[in-house]
C-alpha positions as CSV (number, residue, x, y, z in Angstrom):
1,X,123.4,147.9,246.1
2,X,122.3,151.4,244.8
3,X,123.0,154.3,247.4
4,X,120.0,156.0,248.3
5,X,120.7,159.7,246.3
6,X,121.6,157.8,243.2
7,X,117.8,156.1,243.1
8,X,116.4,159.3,243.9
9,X,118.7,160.7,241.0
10,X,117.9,158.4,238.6
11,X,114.1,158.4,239.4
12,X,114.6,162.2,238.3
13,X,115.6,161.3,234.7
14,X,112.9,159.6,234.2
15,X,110.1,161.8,234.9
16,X,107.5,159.7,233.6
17,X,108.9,157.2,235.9
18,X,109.3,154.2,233.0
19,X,112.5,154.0,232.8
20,X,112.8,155.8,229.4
21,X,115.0,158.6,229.2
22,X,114.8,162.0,226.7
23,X,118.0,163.6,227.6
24,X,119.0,166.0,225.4
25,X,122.3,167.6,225.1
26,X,123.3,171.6,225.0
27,X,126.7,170.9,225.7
28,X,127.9,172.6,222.9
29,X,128.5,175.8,223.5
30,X,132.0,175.3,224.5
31,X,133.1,173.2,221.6
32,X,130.9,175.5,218.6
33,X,129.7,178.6,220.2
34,X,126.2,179.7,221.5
35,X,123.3,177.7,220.4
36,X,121.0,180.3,220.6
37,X,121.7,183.9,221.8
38,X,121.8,184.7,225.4
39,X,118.3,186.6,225.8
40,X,116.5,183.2,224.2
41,X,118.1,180.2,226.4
42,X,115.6,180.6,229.4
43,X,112.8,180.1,226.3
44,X,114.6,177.5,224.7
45,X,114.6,175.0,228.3
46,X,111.1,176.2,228.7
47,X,110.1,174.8,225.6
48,X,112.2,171.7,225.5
49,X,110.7,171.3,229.9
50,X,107.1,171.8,228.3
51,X,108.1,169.0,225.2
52,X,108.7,166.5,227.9
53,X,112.1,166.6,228.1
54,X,113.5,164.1,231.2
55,X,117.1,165.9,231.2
56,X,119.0,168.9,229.5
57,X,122.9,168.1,229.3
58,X,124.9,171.1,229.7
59,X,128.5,172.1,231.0
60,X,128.5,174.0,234.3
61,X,129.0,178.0,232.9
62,X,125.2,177.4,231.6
63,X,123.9,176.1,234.8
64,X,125.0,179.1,236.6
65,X,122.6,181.4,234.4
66,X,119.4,179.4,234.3
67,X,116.5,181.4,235.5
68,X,115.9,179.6,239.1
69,X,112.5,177.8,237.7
70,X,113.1,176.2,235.0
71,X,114.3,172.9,235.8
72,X,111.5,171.9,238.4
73,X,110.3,169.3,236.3
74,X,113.3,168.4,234.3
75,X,116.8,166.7,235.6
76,X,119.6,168.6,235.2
77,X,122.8,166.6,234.0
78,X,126.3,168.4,233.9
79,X,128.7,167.5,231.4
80,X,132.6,167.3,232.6
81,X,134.4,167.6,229.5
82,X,135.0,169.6,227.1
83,X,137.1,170.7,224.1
84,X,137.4,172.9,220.7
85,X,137.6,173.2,217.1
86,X,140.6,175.2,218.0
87,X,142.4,172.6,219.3
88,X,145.6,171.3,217.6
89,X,143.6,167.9,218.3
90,X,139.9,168.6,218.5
91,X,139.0,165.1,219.3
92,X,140.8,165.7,223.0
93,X,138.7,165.9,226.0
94,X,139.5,167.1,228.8
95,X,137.4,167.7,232.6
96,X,136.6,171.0,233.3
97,X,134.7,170.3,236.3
98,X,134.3,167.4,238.4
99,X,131.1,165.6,240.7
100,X,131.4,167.6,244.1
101,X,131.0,170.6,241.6
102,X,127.9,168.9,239.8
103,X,126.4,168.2,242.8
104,X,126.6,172.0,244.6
105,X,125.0,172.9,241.1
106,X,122.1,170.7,241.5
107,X,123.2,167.9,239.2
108,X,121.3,164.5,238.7
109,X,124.0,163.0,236.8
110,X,126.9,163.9,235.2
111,X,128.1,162.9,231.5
112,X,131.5,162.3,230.4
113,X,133.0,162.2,226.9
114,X,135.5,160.1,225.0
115,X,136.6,159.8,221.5
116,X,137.7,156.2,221.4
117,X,140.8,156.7,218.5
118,X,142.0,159.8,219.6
119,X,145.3,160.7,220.5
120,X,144.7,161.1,223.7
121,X,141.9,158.6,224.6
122,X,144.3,156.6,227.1
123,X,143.9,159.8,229.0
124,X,139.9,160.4,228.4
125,X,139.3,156.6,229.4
126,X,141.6,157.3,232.7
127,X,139.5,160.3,233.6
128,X,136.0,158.3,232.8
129,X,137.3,155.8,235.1
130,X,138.3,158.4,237.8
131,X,134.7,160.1,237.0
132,X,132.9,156.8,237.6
133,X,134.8,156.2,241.4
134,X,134.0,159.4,242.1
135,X,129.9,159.0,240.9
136,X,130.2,156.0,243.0
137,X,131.6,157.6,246.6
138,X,128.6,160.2,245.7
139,X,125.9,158.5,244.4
140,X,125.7,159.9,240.9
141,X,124.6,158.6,238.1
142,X,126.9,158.5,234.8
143,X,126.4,159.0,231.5
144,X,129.6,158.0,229.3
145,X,129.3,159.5,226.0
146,X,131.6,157.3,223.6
147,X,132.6,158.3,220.1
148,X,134.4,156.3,217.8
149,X,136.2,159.8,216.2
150,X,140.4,160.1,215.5
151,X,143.2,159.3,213.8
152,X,142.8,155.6,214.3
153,X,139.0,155.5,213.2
């Protein structure tokens, strides 16, 4: 049985309320830089909110400088990992932040990625797996973002 904030969450990303989700990700910043420059991000999730977005994906730094209005008709999902193209192995993720974090941001679900054929993806699918138990003591919804990128691919 669903707890009762994870049905209210997940009736947030679906503003339309059937059942179809436009999500789209930002999270990019950490791994390739700023997607567009500092003074233009309030426009950008103004004009993705007024497209009809359902959700924006981002990593937690980003939350922390939305102007305070934006989201009110638009989920806001945090993403937990993260990694770079400076990396001696840029297909390692790792958390940067965890659900009690999302949640005093204001999250409606969380994402989580692994690159299935990595080096490390023992240790991505242990921390999804940690992530999920913890969405499940909270209430939060999950989004698992699984790549098939590495070595072994």
């Amino acid at each position: 049985m669903l707890k009762t904030g994870k049905l209210f969450r997940l009736r947030r990303l679906s503003l339309a309320g059937d059942g179809r989700h436009l999500l789209v990700p930002l999270d990019h910043s950490v791994s390739d830089g700023p997607i567009v420059p500092a003074d233009k991000w309030d426009d950008l999730l103004r004009a993705l909110v007024d497209g009809g977005a359902d959700g924006i994906i981002v990593h937690k730094g980003r939350v922390r400088a939305f102007a305070p209005d934006i989201l009110k008709s638009c989920a806001l999902v945090v993403h937990l990992s993260a990694s770079t193209a400076h990396s001696a192995d840029v297909h390692a993720k790792v958390l940067v932040a965890d659900v009690e974090e999302a949640l005093r941001l204001g999250a409606d679900a969380v994402s989580v990625h692994v690159n299935i054929g990595s080096d490390t993806e023992a240790q991505q699918l242990a921390d999804l797996g940690a992530v999920a138990r913890s969405c499940d003591a909270w209430g939060m919804p999950l989004i698992a973002m699984i790549y098939p990128r590495g070595p072994r691919i």
